[in-house]
Each structure stands twice: as C-alpha cells, then as structure tokens.
N, C-alpha and C positions, 0 to 999 in steps of 0.2 A: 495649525500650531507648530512654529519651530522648539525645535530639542538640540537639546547642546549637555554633552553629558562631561562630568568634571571630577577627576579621580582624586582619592587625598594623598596627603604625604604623611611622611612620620610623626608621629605621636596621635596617630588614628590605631593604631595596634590595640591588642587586650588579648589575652592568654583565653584560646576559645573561640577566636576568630575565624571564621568560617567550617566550624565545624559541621554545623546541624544544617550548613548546604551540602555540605560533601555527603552526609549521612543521608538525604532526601534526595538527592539529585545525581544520576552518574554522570553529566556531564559537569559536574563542578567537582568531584572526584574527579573524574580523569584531567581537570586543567592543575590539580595540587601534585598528581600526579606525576604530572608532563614538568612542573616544578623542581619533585624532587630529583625526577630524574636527571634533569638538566641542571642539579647542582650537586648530585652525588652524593648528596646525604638527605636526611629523612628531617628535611625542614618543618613537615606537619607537625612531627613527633613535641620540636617547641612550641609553635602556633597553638598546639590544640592541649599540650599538659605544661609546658612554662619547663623554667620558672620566670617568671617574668622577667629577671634581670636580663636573661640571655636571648629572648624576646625584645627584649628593647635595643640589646645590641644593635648598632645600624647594620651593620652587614647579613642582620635577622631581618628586620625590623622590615626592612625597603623592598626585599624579595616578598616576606608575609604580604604587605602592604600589596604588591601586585598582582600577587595569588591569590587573593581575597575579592580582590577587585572586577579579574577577568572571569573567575568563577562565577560573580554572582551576575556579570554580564551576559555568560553562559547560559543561565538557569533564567536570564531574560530571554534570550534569545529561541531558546528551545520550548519553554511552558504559556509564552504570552505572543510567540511571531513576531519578535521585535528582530527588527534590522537594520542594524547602523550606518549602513552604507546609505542605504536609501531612507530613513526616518531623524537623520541627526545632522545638524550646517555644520555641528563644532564639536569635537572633542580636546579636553585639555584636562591641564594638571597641578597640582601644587605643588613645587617640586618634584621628587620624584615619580608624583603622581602621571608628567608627561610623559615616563615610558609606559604607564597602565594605559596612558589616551592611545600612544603612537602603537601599541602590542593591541587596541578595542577598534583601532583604523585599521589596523593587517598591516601598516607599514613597519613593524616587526613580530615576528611569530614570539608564541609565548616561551618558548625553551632560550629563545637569543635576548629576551626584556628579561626573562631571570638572570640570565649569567649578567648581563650589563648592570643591573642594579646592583650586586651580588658585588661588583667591582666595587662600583660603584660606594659601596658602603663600607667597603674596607679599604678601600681610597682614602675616605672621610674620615676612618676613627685611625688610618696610622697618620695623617698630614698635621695629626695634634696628639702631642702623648697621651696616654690613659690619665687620668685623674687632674692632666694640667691647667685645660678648658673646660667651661660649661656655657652655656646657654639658659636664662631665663625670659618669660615673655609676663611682662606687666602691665596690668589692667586700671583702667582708668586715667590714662597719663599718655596724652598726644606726643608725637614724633619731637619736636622743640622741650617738651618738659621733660623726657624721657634721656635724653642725649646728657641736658643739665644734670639729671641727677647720673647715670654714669660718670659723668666727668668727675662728679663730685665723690664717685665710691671708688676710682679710683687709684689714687693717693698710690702713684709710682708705678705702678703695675695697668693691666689696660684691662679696659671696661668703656663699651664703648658701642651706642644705639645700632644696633647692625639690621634689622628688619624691621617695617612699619606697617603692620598687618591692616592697620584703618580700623575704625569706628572705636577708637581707643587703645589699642593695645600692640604694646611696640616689643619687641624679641633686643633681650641687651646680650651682647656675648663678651668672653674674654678670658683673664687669667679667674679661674675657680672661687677663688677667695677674696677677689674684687667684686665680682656675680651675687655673688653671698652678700654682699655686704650693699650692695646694690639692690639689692630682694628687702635686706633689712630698711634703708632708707623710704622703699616704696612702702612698706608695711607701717610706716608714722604715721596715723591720719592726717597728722598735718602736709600730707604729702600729695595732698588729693584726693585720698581713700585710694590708693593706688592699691591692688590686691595682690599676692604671691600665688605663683602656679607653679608648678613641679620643674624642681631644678635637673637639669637633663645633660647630662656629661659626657664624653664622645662624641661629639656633634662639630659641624660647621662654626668652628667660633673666628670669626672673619680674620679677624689681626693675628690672630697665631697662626693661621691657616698655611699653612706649607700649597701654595696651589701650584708651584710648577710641577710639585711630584704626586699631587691629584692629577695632572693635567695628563703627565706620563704614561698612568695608570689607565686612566681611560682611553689614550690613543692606542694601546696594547690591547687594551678591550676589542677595541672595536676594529682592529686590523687581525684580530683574530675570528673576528664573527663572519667578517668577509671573507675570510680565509677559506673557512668552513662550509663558502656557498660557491658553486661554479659560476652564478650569474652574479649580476648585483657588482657596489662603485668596488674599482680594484684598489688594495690599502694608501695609494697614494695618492687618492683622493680625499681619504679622511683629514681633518684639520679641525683640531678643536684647540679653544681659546676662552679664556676666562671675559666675559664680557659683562660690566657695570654699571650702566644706564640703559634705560630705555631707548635714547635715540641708538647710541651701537647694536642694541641688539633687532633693531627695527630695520638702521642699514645693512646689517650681516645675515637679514632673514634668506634665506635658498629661495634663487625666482623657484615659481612654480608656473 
C-alpha cells in the first residue's frame, strides 16, 4: 500500500489544538517546545487557552498549524514505528501546509519551518491593511458561477473568484465590504443554495495583495535561515517569485 501524507493550511486551527498530544506524549511536547523556542514567545500559551481571535491571527494561525501537525507526526512516529522516509512516496501541503510536508521530509528542521511560516504570516496580514481585505469561500456554486456573482458584488470596489477548491466551493476575495456583500448574494436561494462560511479578514485577498513586499519578506526569511547554517544553498541562491499557473510552476519546479 502506498502512503502519501497531506498537511492543512489555515482555517484548520481551533483554540486546544494539540493539546492532549503534548499532555500524553513528550515527544510532541518537545516538538511545541522546539516551536516556541524558536519564536521566542509562548505560542502554546494561544494554541491551547485562545482567544481565538488571536489564534486566528495568521502569523498564529500558520506556526499553530505546523506545530500541530509535526507533533502529531511525532507521536506517529514514536508509538506505531511509522517512518516517513521509508513508508511514504509523497508528502505535501495546502498552502502552508507545504512547509509541515517539507519540516515531515527533514528537508527543513522544525525550529527553521516555524520562523518561516511565522514570516510568512506577517508577510500576509501586513501586504493588506487590517480590516481592508477579506476572504470568503462559498458553497455550492462552481468556479464560472462564482466569479459572475463576484463581479456582480462588486460594484466599484473589487471582488473577485480568487480560489477554486473543486467539488463546489470557490474562496472570493477582496475589498471587505464587496466579500460581504458577495456572502449576501450567495445566501439568495435563488443563487444556487449557495451557503456562507466564516468571513476571515487578514488573509491572502489576491488584488490588494501587495506581493512584491510579501516577496521581500520572505527572501529575508530565508537568506537568513541560511545564514544561520554553515552548510546548506549560500543566500544567493535563494530566488523566490510569485508564480500563477500551473504550467510556471511545473517549469520552475528544482530538477531533482
């Protein structure tokens, strides 16, 4: 049997999140551990008592989300003899979930995938102001129905299909009160039955996205991680690039 294991991204969070592994298990304590050390404050302390708002924070949210993740890979790894190297073809991710695959590969240790996310999410919540953008994902309503009714919420301001998750449900993003009003039109039965899922603000909202100084951000990430190792690519090897389709990111893949 092959295995292929598959890490989530944000909005997998919940206040309590990997607690009663750290409680049972010291190997998934020492990986929250090895977490907070490696971000210099007491990440757990939100993870495990909230409040939720600041749990959802991305710059919480994406670190949580990894900590959670290698922990409970941990307490695979130690109580059942699971071994990734040798039992799994594929590791990957949903968004940020790819540095939980690439920190479950060893191709980065877990103290260098926290600080990177950790940028990484306050990359994201400063490249759009607090309360400007939001993000909503609406159910029922294919990638062509989905864009229409964006366009149609609109009205001067942007609002506009930004993800297409498949088997119905498309992520709209853009100015707050275009999102809103866009949640509203999906909520008309006559709209499909389109449903409302939680409106989620600090986020990736593609068209306001400031990505040259996300982009910034994370080249200073990661020219400092390498900084930080004697071995390993030296900083002028790193290059990173906003990439939009699938054929670019399929010819930008790293031979291996």
């Amino acid at each position: 049997m092959s295995i292929a294991l598959v890490f989530p991204g944000q909005e997998s969070q919940a206040v309590g999140m990997g607690r009663a592994l750290a409680e049972n298990f010291a190997v998934a304590r020492q990986a929250f551990d090895e977490v907070d050390a490696a971000l210099g404050d007491k990440l757990t302390h939100v993870m495990w008592e909230g409040p939720g708002e600041a749990l959802t924070l991305t710059e919480n949210a994406q670190p949580a989300l990894l900590a959670t993740s290698i922990a409970a890979l941990r307490v695979l790894e130690s109580e059942a003899g699971f071994d990734v190297n040798r039992e799994t073809v594929f590791v990957a991710g949903h968004s940020l979930g790819e540095y939980s695959a690439l920190a479950a590969a060893g191709s980065l240790n877990l103290a260098d995938a926290a600080r990177l996310v950790r940028t990484r999410g306050r990359a994201m919540q400063q490249a759009v102001p607090v309360g400007v953008g939001a993000m909503a994902a609406l159910l029922g309503l294919e990638f062509e129905a989905a864009a229409a009714l964006a366009a149609e919420a609109a009205q001067g301001q942007v609002c506009q299909a930004a993800n297409d998750n498949g088997g119905g449900q498309v992520v709209v993003s853009g100015d707050k009160a275009a999102v809103e009003r866009a949640v509203e039109l999906a909520r008309d039965p006559r709209r499909l039955q389109a449903l409302r899922r939680k409106l989620t603000a600090n986020r990736s909202t593609a068209p306001l996205f400031d990505m040259d100084r996300f982009v910034r951000h994370l080249e200073a990430a990661y020219e400092a991680m390498y900084a930080r190792h004697e071995a390993g690519l030296p900083p002028d090897h790193i290059h990173v690039q906003p990439l939009d389709r699938p054929p670019n990111v399929s010819a930008n893949d790293p031979p291996r």
